[in-house]
N, C-alpha and C positions, 0 to 999 in steps of 0.2 A: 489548450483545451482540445482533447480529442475527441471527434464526434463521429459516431456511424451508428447509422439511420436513428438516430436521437430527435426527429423533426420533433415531437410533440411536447421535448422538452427542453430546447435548446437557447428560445428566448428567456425562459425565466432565467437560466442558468447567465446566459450575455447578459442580463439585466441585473442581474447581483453582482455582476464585474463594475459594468459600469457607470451603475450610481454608486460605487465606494465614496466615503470618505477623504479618500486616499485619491489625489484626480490623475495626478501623473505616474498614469501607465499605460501600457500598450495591453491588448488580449490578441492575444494569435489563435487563431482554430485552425485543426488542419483535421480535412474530412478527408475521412478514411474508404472513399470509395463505397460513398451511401446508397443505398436504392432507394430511398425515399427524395423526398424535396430540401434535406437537409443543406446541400448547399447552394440553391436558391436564396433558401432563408437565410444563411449567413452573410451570403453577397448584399440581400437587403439591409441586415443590419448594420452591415458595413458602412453602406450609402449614407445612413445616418451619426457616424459615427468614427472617423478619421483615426482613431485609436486603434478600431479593430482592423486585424490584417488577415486574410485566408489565404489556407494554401491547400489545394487538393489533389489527394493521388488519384491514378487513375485506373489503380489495380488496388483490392484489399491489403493490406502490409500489414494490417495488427497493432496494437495500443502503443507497444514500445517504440517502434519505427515514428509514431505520429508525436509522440513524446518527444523523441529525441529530435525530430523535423523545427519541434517549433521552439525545442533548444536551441539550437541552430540559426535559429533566425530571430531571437531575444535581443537586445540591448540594456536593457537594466542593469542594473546595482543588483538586484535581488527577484528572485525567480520563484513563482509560487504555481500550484497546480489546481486545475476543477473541472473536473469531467462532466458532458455535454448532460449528465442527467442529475447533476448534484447544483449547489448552491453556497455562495458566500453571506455574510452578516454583511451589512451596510461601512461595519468601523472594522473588518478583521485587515486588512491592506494597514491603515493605519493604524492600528493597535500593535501587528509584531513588526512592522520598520523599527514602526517608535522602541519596541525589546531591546532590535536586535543593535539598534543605535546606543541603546543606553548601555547595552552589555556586550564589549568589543569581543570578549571572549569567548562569546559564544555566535556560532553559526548558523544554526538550523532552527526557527522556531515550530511549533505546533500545540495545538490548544485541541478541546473536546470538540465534538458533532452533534445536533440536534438528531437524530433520527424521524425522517420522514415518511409519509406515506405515499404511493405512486402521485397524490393529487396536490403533495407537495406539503400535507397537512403534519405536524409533529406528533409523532406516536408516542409521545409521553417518556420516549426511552433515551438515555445518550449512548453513545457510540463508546465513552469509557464503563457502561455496564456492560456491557458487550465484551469489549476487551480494555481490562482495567490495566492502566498505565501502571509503572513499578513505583517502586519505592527508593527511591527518592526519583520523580518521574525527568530531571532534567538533569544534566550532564552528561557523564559519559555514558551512553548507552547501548554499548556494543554489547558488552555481555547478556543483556538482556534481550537483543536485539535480535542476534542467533538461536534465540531458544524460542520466540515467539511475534510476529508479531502486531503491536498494540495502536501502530498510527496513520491514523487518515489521511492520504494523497492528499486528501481536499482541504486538509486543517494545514499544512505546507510553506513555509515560507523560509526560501536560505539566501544567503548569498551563493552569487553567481558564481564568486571563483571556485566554492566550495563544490560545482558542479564541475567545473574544468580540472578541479585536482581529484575528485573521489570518480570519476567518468559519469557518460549516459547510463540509461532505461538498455541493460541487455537483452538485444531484438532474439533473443533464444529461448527466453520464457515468456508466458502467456499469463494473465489474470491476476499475476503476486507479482509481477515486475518492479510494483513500486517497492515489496518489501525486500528484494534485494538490492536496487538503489538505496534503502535507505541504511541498509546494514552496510555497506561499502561506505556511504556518509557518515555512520557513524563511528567506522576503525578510526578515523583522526580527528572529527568536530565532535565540539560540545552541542547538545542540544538542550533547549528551554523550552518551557510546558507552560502553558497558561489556562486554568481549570476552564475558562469561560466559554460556552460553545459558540464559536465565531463559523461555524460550517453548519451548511445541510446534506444529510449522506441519505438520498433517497435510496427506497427497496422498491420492487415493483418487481411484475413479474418476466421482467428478461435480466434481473441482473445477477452478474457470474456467480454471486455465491448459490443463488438458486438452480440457475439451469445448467450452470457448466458445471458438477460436483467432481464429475472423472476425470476431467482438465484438471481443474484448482489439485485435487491431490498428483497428477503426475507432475506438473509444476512445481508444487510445494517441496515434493521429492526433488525434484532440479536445484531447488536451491538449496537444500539442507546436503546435496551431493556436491555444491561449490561452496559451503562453507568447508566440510571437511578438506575439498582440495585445496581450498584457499589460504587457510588460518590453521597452519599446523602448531600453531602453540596454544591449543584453546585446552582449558583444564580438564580435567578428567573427569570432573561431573557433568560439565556440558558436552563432552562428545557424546557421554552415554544417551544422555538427553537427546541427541539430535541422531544418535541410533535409533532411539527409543522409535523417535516420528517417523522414521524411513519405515521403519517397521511398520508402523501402522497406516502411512499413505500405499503403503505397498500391498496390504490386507484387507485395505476400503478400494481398492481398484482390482481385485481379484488373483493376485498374486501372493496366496496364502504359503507358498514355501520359501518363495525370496522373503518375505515379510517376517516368516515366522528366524528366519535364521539370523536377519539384523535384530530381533529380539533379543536372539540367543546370544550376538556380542556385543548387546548393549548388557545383559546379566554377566558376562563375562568381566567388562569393562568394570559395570557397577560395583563392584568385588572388593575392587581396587581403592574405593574413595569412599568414605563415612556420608560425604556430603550428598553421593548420590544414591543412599539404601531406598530412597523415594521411588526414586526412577528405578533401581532395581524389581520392585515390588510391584508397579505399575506392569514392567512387562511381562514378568511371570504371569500374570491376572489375564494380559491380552492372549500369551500364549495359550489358557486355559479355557478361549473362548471358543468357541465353532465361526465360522464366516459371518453364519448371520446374524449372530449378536453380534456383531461390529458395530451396525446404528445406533445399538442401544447404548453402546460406549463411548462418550462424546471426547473430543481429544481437541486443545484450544487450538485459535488458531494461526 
């Protein structure tokens, strides 16, 4: 659990850890150099609670570094994630062990999110209307993966070695980091999806999809530029795809000529494959737009 300055919300979140179901495990927080009373309160709930371990920097380092700290100092069988403002179901610990026990072939599990209100209240919505899981939502999910994506840090649970062979949280991106750890997770594990929302994915108003927009799209960008470095066998409708978005992270942060010309070879790209006349026809459309209709063109995420 990574926390900075989360005070107002960081018992509830310790408290859905540890009254799980599920009794044997450890919660690690590592605060990330809070200005508030943040770890105070940790250290409190520590006191009460022999499971929980803290660890604090002493300088800000950023989500990934705090991620990968309390990687680091894990002992489990199986590793799961919840950010200092989000929430667990009471049975999600013991619901995907129980998965991933039952199904050796598979690694990674993940299930839907209640979406919440700042006051922790359910907005009626889940986190798969938001961004709906694929079709078929569990196995191999690479393909899918690099093109968008669909799953919740906080819905989370792998096996440990599957973190020691796929790596850490790259301390080079900011706000999407999980969804590059999970596309690297996904090049060689199976993943399992379980419809039932075993998480709470609170909104409020400091969190990164709200205030940080100019961050999320240069990041976003960061990682659609290490998938092309990475995965040079990816097909030709998915590269167009992942031109398509450089394009358009590139034209949501005001860089409307880089932006427009990765349009220009993702329509080049598209040319080439039947399967991607989609993506074709999307970018032509964005090249057609002026800057400021950009917001009005929503792009997943």
């Amino acid at each position: 659990m990574p926390c900075f300055n989360h005070a107002r919300f960081l018992a509830d979140s310790v408290r859905s850890i540890m009254e799980q179901t599920f009794r044997d495990l450890e919660l690690i927080i590592v605060d990330d150099c809070s200005a508030d009373n943040s770890w105070e309160l940790m250290c409190n709930l520590a006191r009460t609670d022999r499971r929980i371990k803290t660890i604090r920097h002493q300088t800000n380092l950023g989500a990934s570094r705090s991620r990968n700290g309390g990687l680091r100092a894990a002992a489990g069988e199986f590793v799961a994630f919840c950010d200092s403002d989000d929430m667990w179901e009471p049975e999600k610990v013991a619901s995907q062990v129980n998965m991933l026990r039952n199904n050796p072939q598979h690694e990674v599990a993940y299930c839907d999110s209640l979406i919440v209100d700042e006051e922790g209240r359910p907005t009626g919505e889940l986190f798969s209307q938001r961004f709906p899981p694929p079709t078929p939502p569990s196995g191999w999910l690479f393909a899918d993966l690099v093109r968008r994506n669909f799953i919740n840090i906080q819905s989370v649970l792998m096996r440990a070695d599957c973190v020691q062979h796929s790596g850490c949280f790259d301390e080079g991106i900011k706000w999407v980091e999980d969804w590059w750890f999970l596309i690297r997770a996904s090049r060689d594990h199976r993943f399992l999806y379980m419809e039932t929302p075993l998480a709470r994915y609170r909104v409020h108003g400091k969190s990164t999809n709200v205030v940080r927009k100019y961050g999320y799209h240069v990041n976003r960008y960061k990682v659609f530029h290490r998938i092309l470095k990475t995965y040079g066998d990816l097909p030709v409708s998915t590269k167009a795809e992942v031109l398509y978005k450089m394009g358009v992270d590139l034209r949501a942060i005001g860089k409307a000529h880089a932006g427009r010309r990765f349009l220009w070879n993702c329509v080049r790209l598209s040319m080439r494959d039947r399967r991607a006349f989609s993506t074709l026809w999307r970018a032509v459309a964005r090249m057609m737009l002026k800057p400021r209709q950009e917001l009005a063109f929503p792009c997943s995420r």
